[in-house]
N, C-alpha and C positions, 0 to 999 in steps of 0.2 A: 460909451459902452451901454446897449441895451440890457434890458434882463437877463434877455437868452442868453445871450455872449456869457454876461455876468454866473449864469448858471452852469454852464457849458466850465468854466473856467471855476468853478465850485467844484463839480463834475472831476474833471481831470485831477484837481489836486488831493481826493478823495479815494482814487483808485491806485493800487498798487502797481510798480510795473518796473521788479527789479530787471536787471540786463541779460538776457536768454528767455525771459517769462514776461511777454510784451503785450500776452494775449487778453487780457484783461483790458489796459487801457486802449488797444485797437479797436475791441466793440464800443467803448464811450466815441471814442473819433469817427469812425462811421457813421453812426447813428445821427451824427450831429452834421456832417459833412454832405450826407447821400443826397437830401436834396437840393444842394445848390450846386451839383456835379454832374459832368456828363456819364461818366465811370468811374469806379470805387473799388480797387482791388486790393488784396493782401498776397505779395511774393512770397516765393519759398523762405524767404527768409524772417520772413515776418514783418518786412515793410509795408506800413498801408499805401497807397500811392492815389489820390484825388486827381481828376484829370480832367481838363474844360479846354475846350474848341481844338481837340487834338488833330485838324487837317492842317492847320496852320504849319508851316515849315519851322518855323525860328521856336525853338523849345526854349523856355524858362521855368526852371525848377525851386521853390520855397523849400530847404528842407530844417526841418526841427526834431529833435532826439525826444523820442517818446520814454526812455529809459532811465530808472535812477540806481543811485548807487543801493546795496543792501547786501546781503548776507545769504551763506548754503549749509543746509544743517549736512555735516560731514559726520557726529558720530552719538550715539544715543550711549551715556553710560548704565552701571548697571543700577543705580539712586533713579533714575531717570531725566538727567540732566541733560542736554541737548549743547553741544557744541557745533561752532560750525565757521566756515572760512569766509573773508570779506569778496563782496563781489564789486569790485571799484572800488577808490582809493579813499578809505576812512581814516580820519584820524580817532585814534579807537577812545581818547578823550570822551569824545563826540555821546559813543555808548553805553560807558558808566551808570545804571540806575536808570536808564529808558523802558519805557513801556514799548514791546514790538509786537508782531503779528507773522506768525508762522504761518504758511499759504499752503495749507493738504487738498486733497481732493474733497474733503467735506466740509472747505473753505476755512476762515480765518482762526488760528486759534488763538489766545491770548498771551503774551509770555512776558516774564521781565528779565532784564538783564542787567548781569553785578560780577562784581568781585569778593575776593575776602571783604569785611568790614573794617573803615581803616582804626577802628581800636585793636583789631586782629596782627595788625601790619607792626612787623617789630621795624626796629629803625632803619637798617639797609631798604628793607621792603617801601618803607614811607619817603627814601629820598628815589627812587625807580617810578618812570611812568608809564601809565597801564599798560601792559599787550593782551592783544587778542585772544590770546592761547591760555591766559590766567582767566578766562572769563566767561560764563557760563549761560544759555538761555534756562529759565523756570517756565515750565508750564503747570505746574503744580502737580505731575503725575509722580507717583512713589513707585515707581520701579523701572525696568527699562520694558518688560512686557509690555506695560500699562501706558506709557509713551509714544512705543511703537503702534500702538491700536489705533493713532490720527497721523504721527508724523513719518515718514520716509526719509531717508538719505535722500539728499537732492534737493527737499524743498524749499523754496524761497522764506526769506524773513526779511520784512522791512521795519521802520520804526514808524508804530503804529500810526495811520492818515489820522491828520489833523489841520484844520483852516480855520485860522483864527483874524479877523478884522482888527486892525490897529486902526491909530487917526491918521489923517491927512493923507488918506484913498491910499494908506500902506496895506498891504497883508502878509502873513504868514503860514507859513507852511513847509514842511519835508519836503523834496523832489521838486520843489521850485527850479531846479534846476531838473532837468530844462521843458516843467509843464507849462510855464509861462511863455518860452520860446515855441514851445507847439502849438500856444493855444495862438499867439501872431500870426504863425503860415496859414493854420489854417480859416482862422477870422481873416485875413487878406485874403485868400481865395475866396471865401462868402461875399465879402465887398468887391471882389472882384466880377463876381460872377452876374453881377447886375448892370457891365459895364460892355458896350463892346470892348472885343481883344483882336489885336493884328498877331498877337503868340499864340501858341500851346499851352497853358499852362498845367505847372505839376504840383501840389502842395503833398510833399512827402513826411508820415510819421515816420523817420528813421529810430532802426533799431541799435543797441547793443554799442553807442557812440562811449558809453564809460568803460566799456573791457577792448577800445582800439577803434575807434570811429568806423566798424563794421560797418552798419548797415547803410551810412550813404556811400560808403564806397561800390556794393551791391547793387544798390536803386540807380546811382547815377549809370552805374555803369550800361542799366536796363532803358531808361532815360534816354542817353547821349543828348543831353541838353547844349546848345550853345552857351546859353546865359544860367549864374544859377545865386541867389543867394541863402546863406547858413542863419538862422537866428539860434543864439543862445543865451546864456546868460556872460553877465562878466562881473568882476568884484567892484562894488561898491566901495569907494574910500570915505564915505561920507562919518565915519565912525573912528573911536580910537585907536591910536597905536598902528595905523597903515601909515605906511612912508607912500607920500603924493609927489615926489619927484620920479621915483622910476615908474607905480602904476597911474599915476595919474591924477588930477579931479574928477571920479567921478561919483554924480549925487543921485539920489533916488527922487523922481516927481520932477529931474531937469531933463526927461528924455532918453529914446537907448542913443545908443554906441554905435558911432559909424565908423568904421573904422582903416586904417590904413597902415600901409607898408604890403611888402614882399608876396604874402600871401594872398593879397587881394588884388585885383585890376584893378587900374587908377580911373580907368573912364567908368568902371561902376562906380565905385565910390565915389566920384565927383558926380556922376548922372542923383547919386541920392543925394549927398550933401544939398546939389542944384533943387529937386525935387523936395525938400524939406523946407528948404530958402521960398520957395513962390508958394508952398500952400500954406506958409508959417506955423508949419508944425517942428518944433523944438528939439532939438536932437545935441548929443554931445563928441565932438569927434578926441578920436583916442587911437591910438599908434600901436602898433606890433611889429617886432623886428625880427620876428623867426617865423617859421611855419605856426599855425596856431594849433592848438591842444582841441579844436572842437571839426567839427562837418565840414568846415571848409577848406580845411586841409585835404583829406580826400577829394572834394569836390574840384579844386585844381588841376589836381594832375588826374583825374578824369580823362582816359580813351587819348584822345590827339590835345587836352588841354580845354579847360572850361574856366570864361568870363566869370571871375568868382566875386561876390561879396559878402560881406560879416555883417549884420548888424546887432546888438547884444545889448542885454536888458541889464541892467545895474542890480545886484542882489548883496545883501549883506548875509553876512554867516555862514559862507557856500561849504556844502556838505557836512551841514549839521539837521537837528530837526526845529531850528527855528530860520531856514531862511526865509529874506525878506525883501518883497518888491515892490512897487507902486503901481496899481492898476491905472495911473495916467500913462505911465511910462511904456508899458503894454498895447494901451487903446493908439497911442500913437505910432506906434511902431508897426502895429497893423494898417492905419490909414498912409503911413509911408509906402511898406510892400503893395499896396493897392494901386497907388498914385503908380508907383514904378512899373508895373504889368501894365496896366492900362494906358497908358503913355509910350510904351515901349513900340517905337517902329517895324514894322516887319523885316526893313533891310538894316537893322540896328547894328553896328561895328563896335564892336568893343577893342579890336587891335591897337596895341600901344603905341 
């Protein structure tokens, strides 16, 4: 991983981009994307969509959820306290005593959020775990006049962007999920792009994948790609208290996730597993028995049915503000999606 790449992925984890408010981290992605692309749009829906050697017949689409989970300020009291409902699935644990960031039109403002104090908490209260609705944002304003003069009903709230370097090429960060899966499609399409192609290729920021895998459902449908693979994240069992018999081994710095069953075509996933094998880039295979909870689900049953595959980045802590990934695991996961565009035949058959 060069600088850029490295800054690029500083970048993304840096900007806010809860689920319906995507417009933020879409300028970071263009910017970075525009010139190793033939075309660079954003749909009505707010997908970006990158596009290289679009005459080619045989379409293959990268897509990655540019979206995280966060919060909507629903109701200003009259203290000036700011409440407001989860947007994606929080475990409200999670936001006990975090520092977050209220997104107004005259950008970031500062706020923290709590509950009673647990010396406050008589003992029914202390054996109860937290909800949403007992728990308040601060922005330090004293009234609800004086609140309402930055904040609005509606506005987004994340917990506050944070990037922190661990050792052995770990980092962390909030909305790891899924900026690490975004920053792959589209660093595979950069490496891509220096490469001839017998496809189309598509590296999609999809939107709004945490309130129902909206936005690849959208793009593909705009798309109509033959072939298409999802990058995400998936949980790391490298850590305590996960049971490794039903999710698996998997470790962070051994590689993503390639993954199989139901919801993926078996000739993609054997064409990566194959393509990981000859370039001895490292990869760890991992099973799903149902439709999967991320882009590739949508991406399936796409129009008459699309060549689906997963590949998924191992993250510890998902949906908290310290998740945590290996930027090997990343860098290789991009020289995979590259190998597979680049390789990929024009009369390519994915049929079972």
């Amino acid at each position: 991983m060069d600088e850029n790449s490295r800054q690029f992925l500083r970048d993304l984890l840096r900007t806010p981009s809860p689920s319906g408010y995507e417009q933020s981290i879409q300028k970071v992605v263009r910017q970075y994307i525009e010139p190793f692309a033939d075309e660079v749009r954003i749909d009505v829906h707010g997908n970006l969509i990158a596009a290289r050697n679009t005459a080619a017949p045989l379409r293959l689409m990268f897509a990655g959820h540019c979206d995280q989970i966060g919060m909507i300020v629903s109701q200003i009291d009259d203290a000036g306290f700011l409440y407001a409902q989860t947007i994606g699935g929080w475990d409200p644990q999670q936001l006990v005593g975090q520092r977050m960031k209220v997104w107004t039109d005259r950008g970031g403002i500062p706020a923290v959020i709590s509950r009673k104090p647990i010396h406050l908490l008589n003992d029914e209260e202390r054996k109860q775990v937290a909800k949403i609705e007992d728990m308040w944002l601060d922005i330090g304003a004293r009234s609800k006049a004086e609140a309402a003069e930055f904040v609005r009903i509606g506005d987004p709230v994340t917990l506050e962007p944070n990037y922190h370097e661990l050792q052995n090429q770990l980092v962390s960060a909030p909305g790891m999920d899924n900026r690490c899966g975004l920053w792959v499609v589209i660093e595979a399409f950069r490496r891509a792009s220096s490469r001839e192609l017998n496809c189309a290729l598509y590296a999609v920021s999809t939107v709004q994948e945490e309130i129902g895998l909206r936005g690849a459902t959208t793009s593909a449908f705009g798309i109509d790609p033959y072939c298409a693979i999802a990058v995400d994240v998936t949980h790391a069992t490298d850590c305590p208290t996960i049971d490794k018999r039903q999710q698996g081994d998997i470790r962070l710095n051994a590689g993503p996730v390639v993954f199989r069953g139901p919801n993926m075509n078996p000739r993609v996933s054997a064409r990566l597993l194959d393509l990981a094998k000859a370039n001895s880039i490292e990869v760890q295979p991992a099973a799903s028995g149902r439709a999967t909870p991320n882009d590739a689900n949508p991406l399936q049953i796409n129009r008459r049915g699309v060549a689906t595959g997963l590949v998924s980045i191992p993250n510890r802590y998902m949906h908290s503000a310290v998740e945590t990934i290996s930027t090997a695991d990343i860098d290789r996961a991009a020289d995979l999606l590259c190998h597979f565009a680049a390789s990929l035949p024009a009369d390519a058959d994915f049929t079972p």
